[in-house]
C-alpha positions in Angstrom: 116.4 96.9 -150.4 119.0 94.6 -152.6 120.0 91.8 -150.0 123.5 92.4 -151.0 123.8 95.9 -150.6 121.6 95.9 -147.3 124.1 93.6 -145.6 127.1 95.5 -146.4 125.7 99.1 -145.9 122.3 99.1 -143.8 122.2 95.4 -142.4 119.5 96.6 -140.1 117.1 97.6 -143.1 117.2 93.9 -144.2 113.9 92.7 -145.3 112.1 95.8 -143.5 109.5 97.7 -145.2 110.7 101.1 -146.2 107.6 103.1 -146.0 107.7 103.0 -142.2 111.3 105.1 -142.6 110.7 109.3 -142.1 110.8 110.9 -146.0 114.3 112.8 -144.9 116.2 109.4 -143.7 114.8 107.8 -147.1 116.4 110.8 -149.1 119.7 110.2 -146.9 120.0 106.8 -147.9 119.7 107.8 -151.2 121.7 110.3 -151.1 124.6 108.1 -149.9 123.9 105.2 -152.4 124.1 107.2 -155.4 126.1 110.5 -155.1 128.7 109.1 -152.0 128.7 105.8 -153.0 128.4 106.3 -156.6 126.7 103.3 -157.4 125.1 102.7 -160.8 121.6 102.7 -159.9 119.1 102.3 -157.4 115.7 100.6 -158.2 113.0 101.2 -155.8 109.9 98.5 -155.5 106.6 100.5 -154.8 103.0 99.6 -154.3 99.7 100.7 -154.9 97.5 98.1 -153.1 98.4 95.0 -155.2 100.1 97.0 -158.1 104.1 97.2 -157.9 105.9 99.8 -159.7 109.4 100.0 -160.1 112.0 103.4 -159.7 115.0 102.8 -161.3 117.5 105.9 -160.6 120.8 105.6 -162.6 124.4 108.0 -161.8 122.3 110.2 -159.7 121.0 111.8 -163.2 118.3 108.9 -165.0 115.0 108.5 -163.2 113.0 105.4 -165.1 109.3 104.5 -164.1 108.2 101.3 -165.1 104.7 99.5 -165.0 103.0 102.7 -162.7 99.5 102.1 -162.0 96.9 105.2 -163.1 96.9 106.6 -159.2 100.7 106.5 -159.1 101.1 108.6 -162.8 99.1 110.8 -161.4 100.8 111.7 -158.4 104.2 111.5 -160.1 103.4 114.0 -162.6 101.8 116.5 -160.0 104.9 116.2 -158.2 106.9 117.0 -161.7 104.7 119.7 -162.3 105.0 120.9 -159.3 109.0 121.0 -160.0 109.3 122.4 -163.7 109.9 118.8 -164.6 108.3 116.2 -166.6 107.4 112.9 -167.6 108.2 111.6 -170.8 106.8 107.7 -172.4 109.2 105.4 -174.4 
């Protein structure tokens, strides 16, 4: 989590790894940055062993992937499926 943004808002989620939070307090967080808060966007730093991928979710509309490894696309877009949605490359 931002540095900034995890002193002001969740000081006690400062330099903790987020994968150890339950699914429904991760979608609560974001939740509260990005519809109560109304911040921009919120980028989200995964990985897949030593691969890092990067979320980047913009006025609670824009989801952008970037750099996803092959195991990672494929999840995502089962997910999507899953959801009516999908994934589109630029």
């Amino acid at each position: 989590m931002d540095h900034d943004l995890a002193k002001e808002t969740y000081p006690d989620l400062l330099d903790r790894d987020l994968t150890e939070l339950p699914v429904a307090d991760l979608l609560e967080i974001s939740k509260k940055l990005i519809v109560t808060d109304h911040y921009l966007g919120v980028n989200v730093l995964f990985r897949d062993k030593k691969h890092y991928s990067l979320l980047r979710i913009e006025s609670g509309i824009d989801a952008d992937l970037y750099k996803l490894s092959k195991k990672a696309e494929k999840l995502v877009n089962k997910l999507l499926k899953r959801n009516g949605l999908f994934l589109v490359k630029y």
